[in-house]
C-alpha positions as CSV (number, residue, x, y, z in Angstrom):
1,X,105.1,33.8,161.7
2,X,101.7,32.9,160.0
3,X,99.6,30.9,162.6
4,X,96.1,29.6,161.4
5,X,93.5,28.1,163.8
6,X,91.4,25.3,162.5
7,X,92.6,26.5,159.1
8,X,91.3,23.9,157.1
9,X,87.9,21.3,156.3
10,X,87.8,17.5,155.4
11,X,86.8,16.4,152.0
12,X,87.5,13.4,149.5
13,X,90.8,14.4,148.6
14,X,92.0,15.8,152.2
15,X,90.4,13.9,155.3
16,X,90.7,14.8,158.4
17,X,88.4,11.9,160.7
18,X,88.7,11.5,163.9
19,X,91.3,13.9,164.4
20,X,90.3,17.6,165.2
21,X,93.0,19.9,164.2
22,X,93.7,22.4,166.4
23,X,96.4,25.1,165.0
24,X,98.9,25.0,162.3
25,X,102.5,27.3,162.0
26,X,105.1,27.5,159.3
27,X,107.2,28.5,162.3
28,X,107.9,31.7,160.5
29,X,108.9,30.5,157.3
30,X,111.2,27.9,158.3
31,X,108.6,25.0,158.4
32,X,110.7,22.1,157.0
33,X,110.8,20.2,159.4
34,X,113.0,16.6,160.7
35,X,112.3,13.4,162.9
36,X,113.2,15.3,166.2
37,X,110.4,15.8,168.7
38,X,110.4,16.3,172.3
39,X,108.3,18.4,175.0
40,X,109.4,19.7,178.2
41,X,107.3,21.2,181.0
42,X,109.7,24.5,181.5
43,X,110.1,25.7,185.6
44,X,107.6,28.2,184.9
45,X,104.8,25.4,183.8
46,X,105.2,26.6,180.0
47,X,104.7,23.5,178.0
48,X,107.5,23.7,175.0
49,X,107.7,21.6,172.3
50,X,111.3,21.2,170.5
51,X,111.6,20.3,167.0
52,X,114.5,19.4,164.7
53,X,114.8,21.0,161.5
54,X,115.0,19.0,157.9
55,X,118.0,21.3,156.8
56,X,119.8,24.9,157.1
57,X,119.5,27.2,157.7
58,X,117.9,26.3,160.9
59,X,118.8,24.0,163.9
60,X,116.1,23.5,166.2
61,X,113.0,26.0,166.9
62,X,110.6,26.2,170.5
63,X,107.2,26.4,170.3
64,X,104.9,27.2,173.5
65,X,102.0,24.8,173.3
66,X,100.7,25.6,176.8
67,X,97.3,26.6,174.6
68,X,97.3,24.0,172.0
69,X,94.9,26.2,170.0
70,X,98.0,28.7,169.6
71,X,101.2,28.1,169.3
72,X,104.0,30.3,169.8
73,X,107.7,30.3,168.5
74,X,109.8,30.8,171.9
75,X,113.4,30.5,169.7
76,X,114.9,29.8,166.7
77,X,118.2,28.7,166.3
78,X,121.0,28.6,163.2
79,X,122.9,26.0,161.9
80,X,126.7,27.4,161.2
81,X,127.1,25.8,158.3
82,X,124.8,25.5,155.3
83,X,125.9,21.9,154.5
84,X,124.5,20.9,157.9
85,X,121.3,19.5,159.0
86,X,119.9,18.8,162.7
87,X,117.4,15.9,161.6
88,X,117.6,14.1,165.2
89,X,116.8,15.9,168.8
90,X,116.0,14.1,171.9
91,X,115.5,16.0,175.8
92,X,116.2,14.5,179.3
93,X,114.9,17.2,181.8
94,X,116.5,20.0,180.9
95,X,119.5,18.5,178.6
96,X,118.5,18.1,175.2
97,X,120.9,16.3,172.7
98,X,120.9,17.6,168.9
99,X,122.4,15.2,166.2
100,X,124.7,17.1,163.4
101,X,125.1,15.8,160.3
102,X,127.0,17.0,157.3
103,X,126.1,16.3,153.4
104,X,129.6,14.6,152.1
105,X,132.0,13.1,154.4
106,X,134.9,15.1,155.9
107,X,133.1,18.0,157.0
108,X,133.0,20.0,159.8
109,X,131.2,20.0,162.7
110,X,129.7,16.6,162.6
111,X,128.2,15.1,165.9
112,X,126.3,16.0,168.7
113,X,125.6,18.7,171.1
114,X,124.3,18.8,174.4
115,X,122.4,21.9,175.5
116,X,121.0,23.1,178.9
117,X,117.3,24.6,178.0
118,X,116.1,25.2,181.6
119,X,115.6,29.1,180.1
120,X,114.1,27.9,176.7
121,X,114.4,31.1,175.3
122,X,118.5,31.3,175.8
123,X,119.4,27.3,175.0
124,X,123.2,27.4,176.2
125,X,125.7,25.0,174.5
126,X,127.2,22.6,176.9
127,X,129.2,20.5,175.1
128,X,129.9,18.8,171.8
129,X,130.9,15.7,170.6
130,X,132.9,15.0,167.4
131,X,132.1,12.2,165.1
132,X,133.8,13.9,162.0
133,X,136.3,12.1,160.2
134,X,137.6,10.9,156.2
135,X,134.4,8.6,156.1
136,X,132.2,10.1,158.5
137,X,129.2,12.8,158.0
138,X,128.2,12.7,161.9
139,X,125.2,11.9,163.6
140,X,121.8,11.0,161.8
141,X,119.7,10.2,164.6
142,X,120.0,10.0,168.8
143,X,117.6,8.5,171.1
144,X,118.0,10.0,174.9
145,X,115.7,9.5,177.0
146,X,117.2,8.6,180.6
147,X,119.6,11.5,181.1
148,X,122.8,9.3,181.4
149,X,123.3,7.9,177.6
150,X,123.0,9.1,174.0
151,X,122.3,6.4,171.6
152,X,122.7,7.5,168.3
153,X,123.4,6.0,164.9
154,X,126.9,7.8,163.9
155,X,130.3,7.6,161.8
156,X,133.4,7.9,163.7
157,X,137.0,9.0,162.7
158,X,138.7,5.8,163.1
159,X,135.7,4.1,161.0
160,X,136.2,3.7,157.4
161,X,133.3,2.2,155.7
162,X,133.4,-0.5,153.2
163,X,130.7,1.5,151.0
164,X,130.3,5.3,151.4
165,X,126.4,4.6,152.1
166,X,127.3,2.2,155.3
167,X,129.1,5.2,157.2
168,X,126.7,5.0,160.2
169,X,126.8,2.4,162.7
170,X,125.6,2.1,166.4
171,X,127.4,4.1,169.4
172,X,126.7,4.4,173.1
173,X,128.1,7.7,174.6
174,X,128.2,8.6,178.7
175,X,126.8,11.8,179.0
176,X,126.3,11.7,182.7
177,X,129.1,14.0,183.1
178,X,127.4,16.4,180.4
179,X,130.7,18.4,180.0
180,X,133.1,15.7,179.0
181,X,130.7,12.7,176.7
182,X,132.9,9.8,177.0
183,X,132.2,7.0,173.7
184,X,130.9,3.4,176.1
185,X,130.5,0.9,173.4
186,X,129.5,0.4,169.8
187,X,128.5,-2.3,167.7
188,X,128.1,-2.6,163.3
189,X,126.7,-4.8,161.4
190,X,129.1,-7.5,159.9
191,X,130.4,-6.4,156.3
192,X,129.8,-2.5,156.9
193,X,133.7,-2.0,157.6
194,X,136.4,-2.1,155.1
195,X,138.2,-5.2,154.7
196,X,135.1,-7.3,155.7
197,X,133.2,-9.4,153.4
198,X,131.5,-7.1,151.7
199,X,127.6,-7.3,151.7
200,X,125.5,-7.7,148.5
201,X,123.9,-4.3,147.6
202,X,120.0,-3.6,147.4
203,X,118.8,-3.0,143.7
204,X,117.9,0.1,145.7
205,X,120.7,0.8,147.6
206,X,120.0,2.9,150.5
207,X,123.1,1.4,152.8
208,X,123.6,-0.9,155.5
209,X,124.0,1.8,157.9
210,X,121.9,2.3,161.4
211,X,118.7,4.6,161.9
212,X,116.6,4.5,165.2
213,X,118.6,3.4,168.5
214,X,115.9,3.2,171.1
215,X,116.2,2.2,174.5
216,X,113.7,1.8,176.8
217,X,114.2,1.9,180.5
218,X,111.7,-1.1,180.9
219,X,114.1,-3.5,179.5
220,X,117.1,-1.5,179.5
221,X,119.6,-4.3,178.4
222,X,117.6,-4.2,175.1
223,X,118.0,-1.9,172.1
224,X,116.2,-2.1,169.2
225,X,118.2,-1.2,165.7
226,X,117.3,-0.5,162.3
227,X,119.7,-0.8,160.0
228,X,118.2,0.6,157.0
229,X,118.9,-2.3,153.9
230,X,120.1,-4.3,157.2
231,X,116.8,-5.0,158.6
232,X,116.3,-4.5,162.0
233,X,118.4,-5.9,165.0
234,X,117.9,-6.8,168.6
235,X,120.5,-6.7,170.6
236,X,121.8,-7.1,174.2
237,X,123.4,-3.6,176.0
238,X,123.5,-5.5,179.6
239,X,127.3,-4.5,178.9
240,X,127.4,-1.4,177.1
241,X,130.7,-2.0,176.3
242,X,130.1,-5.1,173.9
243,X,126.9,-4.8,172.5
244,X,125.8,-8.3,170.6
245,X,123.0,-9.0,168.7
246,X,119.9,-11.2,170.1
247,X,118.4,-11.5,166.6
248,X,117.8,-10.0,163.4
249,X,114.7,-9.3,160.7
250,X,114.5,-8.6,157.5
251,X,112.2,-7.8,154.8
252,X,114.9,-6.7,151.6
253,X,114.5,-8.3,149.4
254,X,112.1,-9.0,147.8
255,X,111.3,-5.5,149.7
256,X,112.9,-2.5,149.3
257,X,115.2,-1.8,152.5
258,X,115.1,1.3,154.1
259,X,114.3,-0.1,158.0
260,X,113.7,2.9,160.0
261,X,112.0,2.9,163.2
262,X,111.6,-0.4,165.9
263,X,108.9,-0.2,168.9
264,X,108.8,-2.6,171.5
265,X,104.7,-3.3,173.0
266,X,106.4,-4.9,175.9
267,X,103.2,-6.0,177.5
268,X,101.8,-7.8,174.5
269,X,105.0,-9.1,172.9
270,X,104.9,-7.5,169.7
271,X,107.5,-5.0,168.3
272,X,106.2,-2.4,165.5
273,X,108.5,-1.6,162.5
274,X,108.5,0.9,159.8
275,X,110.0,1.2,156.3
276,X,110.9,4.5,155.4
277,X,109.3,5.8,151.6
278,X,112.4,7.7,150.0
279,X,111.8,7.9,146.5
280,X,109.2,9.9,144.9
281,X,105.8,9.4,143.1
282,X,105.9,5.6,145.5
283,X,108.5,4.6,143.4
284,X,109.4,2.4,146.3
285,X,105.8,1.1,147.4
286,X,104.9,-0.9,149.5
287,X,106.7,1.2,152.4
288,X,104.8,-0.7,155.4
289,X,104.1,-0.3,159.0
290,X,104.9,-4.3,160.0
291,X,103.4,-5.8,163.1
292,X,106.0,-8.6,164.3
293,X,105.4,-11.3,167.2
294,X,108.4,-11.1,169.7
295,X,107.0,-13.2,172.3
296,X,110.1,-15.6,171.6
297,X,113.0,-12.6,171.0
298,X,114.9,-15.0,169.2
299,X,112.4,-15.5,166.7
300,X,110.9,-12.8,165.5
301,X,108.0,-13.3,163.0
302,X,105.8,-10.9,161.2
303,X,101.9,-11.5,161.2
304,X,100.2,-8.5,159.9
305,X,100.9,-4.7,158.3
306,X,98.7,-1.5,158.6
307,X,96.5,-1.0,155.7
308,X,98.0,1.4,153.2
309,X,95.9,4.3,151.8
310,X,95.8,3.3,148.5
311,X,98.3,4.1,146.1
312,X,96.8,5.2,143.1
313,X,95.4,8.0,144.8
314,X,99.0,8.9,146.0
315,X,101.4,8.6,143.8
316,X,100.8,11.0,141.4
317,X,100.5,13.8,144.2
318,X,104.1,15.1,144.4
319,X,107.2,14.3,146.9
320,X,107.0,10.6,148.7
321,X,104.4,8.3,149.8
322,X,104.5,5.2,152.0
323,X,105.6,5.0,155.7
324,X,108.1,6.4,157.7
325,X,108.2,7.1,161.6
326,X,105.5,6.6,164.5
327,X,104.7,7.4,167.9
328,X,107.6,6.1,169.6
329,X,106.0,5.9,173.2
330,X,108.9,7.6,174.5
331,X,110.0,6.9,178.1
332,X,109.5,10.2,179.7
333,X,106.3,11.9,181.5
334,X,105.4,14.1,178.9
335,X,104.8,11.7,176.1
336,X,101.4,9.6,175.6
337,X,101.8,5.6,175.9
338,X,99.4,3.2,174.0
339,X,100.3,-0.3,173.2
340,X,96.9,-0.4,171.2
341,X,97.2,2.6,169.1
342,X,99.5,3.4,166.8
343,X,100.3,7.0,165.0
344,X,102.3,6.9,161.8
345,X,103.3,9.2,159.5
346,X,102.7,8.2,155.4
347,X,104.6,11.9,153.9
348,X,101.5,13.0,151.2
349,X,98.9,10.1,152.8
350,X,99.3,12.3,155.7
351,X,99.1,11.2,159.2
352,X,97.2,7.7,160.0
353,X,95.9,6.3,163.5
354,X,95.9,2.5,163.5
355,X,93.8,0.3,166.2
356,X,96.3,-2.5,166.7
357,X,94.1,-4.5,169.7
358,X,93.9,-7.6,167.5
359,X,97.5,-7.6,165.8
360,X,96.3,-9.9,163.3
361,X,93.6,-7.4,161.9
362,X,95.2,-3.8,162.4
363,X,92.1,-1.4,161.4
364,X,92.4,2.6,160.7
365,X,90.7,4.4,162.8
366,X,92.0,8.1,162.1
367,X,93.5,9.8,159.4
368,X,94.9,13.6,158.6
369,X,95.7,14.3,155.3
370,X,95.9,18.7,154.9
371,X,96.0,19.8,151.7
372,X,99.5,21.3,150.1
373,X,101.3,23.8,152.5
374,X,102.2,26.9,150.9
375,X,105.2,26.9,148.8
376,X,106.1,23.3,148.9
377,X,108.4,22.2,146.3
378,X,106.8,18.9,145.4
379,X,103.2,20.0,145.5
380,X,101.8,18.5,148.2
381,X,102.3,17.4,151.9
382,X,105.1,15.6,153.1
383,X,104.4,14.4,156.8
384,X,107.7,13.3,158.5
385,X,107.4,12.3,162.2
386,X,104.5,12.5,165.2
387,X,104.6,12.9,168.5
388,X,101.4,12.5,171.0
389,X,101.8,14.3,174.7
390,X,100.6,13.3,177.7
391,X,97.5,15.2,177.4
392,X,96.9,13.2,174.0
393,X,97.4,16.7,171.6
394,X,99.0,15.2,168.8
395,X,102.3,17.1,167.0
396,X,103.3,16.5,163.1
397,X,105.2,17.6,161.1
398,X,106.0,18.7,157.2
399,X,109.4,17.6,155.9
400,X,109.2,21.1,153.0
401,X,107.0,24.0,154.2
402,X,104.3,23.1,156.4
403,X,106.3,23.2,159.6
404,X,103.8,22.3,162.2
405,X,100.6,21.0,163.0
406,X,98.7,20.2,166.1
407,X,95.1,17.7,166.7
408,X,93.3,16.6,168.9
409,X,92.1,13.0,169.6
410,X,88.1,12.6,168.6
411,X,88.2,8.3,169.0
């Protein structure tokens, strides 16, 4: 496993400001990395961070951040099939749920897994739940935070899409009883379903399927839905059973679709949204971090973005530039909360820190851009997710090569 400390400097092309990096791993090779991030504080005080993997042959690796300055794979796992990929992991305690998905429809195993990682270095397999089916790859993403429910964007066997691209849809599954999952509720957008009234189709058609689920214990009878060409949803899970929606944003057209992650700032009635950059050389651009005023659920209204890096002097880089996912101020004690700051990920414009106090005026105030990892296929970084501890040590990852590095806060 190559592990560097403070491997690299800042300069015109590659700033690093505000943001002191502290160690970067290509986890032994296996550095392409997903949108699955999640830290546990082990029995014996270890803290382990647990990361999802972009694609086979690896599931989900460990790494012992206890001494940010050197990280340490504790496992490594294997997918058992090459046509798999684990994008999506969440942990509750000691459970920690692992989304499955398949490349084409109709293949096996598609789903999720629940795993008891007390012993991080011996994860043991608890259960799985099936999702496969005819129109179903399995499970793209899972949000579980509480220890009692998996949310999760999914296909199902008794689902049969009315395009191939709207095969996900939201689904609430009981996992209190970790052994036996039991499905609660699920709920998809209107015209994703065969013999519905079909939906027009994006001039870049991504699909009207879901993305991020997330929950928040704070307002628990709220989950906030992206929907990819959909827009975004909120909608009311004070019955689990019959989720309904509250009410519904969009940007597509005369954007580009691809609605990926929703945050509630409960305290200042805002909700922060990303657009996911999926096609190459910004093909897609703008892809956006939007600020929205939710004071009034029912309305929601958009009143700024964060400023862009500009995109002249990304687009010619390699791989994808634009948004994708931020800090997610997970519910759980090892995970930093700001409702000021937000951390998002831009693939080659790095990692960006925005200073959202006045929401009208979002300003940058840090930025990580590391030059090319080695042997990435599209020639330069691809940043995919972030996750801030506690502590305020902040975790990101590369989608290709780079597999992962950690900062620190200087702001």
């Amino acid at each position: 496993m190559s592990t560097v400390e403070n491997p690299m400097s800042p300069s015109a092309d590659y700033p690093i400001r505000n943001l002191r990096l502290l160690a970067q791993t290509d986890l032994g090779g296996f550095g392409g990395m997903g949108e699955g991030m999640s830290v546990q504080i082990a029995k014996d005080g270890r803290r382990i961070i647990w990361l999802a993997h972009e694609s086979a042959p690896k599931n989900f690796t460990a790494v012992d951040v206890s001494d940010p300055r050197k990280p340490t794979v504790v496992v490594q796992t294997d997918l058992p099939q090459p046509y798999m990929r684990s994008n999506s992991l969440e942990l509750s305690g000691d459970l920690m749920a692992v989304a499955y998905q398949t490349r084409a429809a109709g293949q096996k195993p598609a789903g999720f897994e629940l795993f008891d990682v007390s012993v991080p270095e011996r994860p043991r397999s608890i259960s799985f739940f099936d999702c496969s089916g005819a129109g179903s790859r399995g499970v793209h993403q899972l949000w579980f935070c509480d220890g009692e429910y998996v949310h999760m964007a999914a296909g199902a066997p008794d689902f049969e899409p009315a395009h191939p691209l709207d095969d996900q849809f939201y689904r609430c599954i009981d996992v209190r009883n970790p052994s036996k999952p039991v499905e609660v509720g699920r709920w998809w957008m209107p015209g994703t379903r065969k013999g519905e009234t079909p939906l027009p189709r994006h001039a870049l058609d991504k699909g009207y399927r879901a993305h991020n689920t997330n929950v928040y214990p704070r307002r628990g009878d709220r989950l906030y839905l992206c929907y990819i060409d959909g827009g975004m949803f909120v909608m009311d899970i004070s019955d689990k059973s019959r989720p309904r929606p509250v009410s519904h944003w969009s940007n597509s057209p005369p954007y580009t679709g691809f609605m990926h992650t929703a945050v509630p700032f409960f305290d200042r009635g805002l909700i922060i949204v990303t657009d996911e950059s999926t096609e190459d050389n910004a093909a897609d651009w703008p892809k956006l971090i939007w600020i929205l005023d939710a004071r009034d659920e029912t309305n929601l209204v958009p009143i700024a973005t964060c400023p862009m890096p500009p995109v002249d002097a990304h687009k010619k880089r390699g791989g994808r530039f634009g948004a994708h996912n931020i800090h997610e101020n997970p519910p759980v004690p090892t995970a930093w909360q700001s409702q000021d700051i937000v951390f998002g990920t831009f693939f080659n414009g790095g990692l960006r820190v925005y200073d959202i106090s006045n929401p009208y005026q979002p300003k940058e105030v840090a930025a990580f851009v590391p030059p090319p990892p080695k042997g990435t296929p599209v020639g330069a970084v691809q940043l995919n997710d972030v996750f801030v501890d506690e502590r305020g040590i902040v975790y990101t990852v590369d989608r290709h090569t780079g597999g992962l590095y950690v900062l620190e806060m200087d702001f």
